[in-house]
C-alpha positions as CSV (number, residue, x, y, z in Angstrom):
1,X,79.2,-24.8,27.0
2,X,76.5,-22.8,25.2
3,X,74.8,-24.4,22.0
4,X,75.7,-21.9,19.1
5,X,72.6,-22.5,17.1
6,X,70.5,-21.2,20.4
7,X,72.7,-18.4,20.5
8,X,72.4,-17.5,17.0
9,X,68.5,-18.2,17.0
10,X,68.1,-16.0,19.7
11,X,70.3,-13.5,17.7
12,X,68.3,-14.0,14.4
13,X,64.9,-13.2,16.2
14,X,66.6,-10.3,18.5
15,X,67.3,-8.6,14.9
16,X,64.4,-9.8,13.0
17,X,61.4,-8.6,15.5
18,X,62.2,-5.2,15.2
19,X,62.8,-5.3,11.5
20,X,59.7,-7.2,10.9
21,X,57.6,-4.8,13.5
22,X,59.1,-1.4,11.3
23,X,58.4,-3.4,8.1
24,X,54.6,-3.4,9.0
25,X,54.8,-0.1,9.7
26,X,56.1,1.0,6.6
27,X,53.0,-0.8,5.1
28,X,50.9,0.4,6.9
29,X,52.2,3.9,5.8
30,X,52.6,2.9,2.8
31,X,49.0,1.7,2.3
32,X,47.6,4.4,3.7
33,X,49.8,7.4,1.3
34,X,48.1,5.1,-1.7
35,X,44.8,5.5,-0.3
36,X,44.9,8.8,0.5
37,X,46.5,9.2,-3.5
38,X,43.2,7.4,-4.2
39,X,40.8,9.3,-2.9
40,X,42.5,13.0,-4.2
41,X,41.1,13.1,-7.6
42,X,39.0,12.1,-10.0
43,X,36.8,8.3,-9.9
44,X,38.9,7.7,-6.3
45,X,37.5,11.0,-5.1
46,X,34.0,10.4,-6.3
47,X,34.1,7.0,-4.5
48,X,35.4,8.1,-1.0
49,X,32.7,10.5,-1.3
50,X,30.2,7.6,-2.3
51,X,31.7,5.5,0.6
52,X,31.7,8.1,3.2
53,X,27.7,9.0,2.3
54,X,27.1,5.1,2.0
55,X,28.4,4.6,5.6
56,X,27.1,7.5,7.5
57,X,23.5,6.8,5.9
58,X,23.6,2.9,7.7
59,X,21.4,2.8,10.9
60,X,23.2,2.9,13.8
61,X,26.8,3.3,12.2
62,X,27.3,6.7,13.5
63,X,25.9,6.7,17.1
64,X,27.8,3.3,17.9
65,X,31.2,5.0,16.7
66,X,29.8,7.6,19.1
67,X,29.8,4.4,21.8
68,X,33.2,3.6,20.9
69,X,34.7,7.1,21.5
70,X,32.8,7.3,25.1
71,X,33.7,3.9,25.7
72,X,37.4,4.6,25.1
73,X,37.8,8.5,26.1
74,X,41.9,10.3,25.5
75,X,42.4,8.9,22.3
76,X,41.2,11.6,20.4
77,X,42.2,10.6,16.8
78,X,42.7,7.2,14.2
79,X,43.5,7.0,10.1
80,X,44.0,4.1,8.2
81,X,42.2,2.4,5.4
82,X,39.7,0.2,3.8
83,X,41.3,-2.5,2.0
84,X,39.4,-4.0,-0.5
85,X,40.3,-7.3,-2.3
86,X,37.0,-7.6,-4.2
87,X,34.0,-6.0,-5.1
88,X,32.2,-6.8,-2.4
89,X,35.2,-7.8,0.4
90,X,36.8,-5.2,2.6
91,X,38.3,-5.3,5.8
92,X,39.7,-2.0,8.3
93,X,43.3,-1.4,9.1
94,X,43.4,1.4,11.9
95,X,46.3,2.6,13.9
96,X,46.8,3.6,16.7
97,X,46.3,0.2,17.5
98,X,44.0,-0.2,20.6
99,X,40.8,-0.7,22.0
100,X,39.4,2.3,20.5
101,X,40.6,1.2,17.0
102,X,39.1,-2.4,17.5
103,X,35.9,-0.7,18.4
104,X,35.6,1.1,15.4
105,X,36.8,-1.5,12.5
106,X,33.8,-3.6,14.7
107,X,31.2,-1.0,13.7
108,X,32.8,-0.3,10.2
109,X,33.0,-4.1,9.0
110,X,30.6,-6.5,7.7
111,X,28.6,-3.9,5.9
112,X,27.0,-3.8,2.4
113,X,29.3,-0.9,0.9
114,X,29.5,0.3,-2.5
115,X,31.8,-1.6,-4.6
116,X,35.0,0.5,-5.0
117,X,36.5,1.7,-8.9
118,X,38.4,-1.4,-9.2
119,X,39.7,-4.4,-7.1
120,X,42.2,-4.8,-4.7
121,X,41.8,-1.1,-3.6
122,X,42.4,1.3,-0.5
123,X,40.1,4.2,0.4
124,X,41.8,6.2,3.7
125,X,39.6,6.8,6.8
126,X,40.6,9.5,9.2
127,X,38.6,9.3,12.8
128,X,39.3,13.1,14.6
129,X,37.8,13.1,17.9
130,X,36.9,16.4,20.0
131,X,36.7,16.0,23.5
């Protein structure tokens, strides 16, 4: 005789995982339609332009991206965000998710960055590769 509380464990998480996997996705998406909102007009605009020049101006930044592209070739673009909770904290959400994307948040975190308009706040990153 089966145990009805496995069964309808096994039932909850057989319905949940997929809800909870689309519900980060539409976060993700979410998140990134904001920042990209951000970044289309006035102080969000001047900032993703402050960002963008802040970034590609860092030693190194933009020949190890270079590294991750050659070291993960047929992925040819990512988008996504920086999130910033603070001033001076931010972290990178990428997708595709991959090795490529891991690659890239690695060489995009940890930096000194200039601090965003306000706090928590998204600023979009698009990564278009040519092959």
């Amino acid at each position: 005789m089966r145990n009805p509380y496995i069964t309808l464990l096994v039932t909850m998480i057989c319905i949940g995982l997929p809800l909870y996997s689309h519900a980060q996705t539409s976060t993700f998406e979410q998140k990134y339609v904001q920042a990209k909102a951000n970044a289309a007009g006035g102080a969000g605009a001047r900032y993703d332009q402050q960002l963008g020049t802040a970034m590609q101006s860092l030693p190194g930044l933009v020949s190890a991206m270079h590294d991750c592209a050659m070291k993960n070739p047929g992925q040819p673009s990512l988008h996504g965000y920086f999130e910033f909770t603070s001033a001076t904290h931010y972290r990178v959400v990428l997708e595709p998710k991959g090795t490529l994307a891991d690659c890239i948040t690695g060489v995009l975190e940890n930096r000194t960055v200039p601090a965003p308009p306000r706090a928590p706040y998204l600023d979009p990153f698009e990564l278009n590769l040519t092959q």
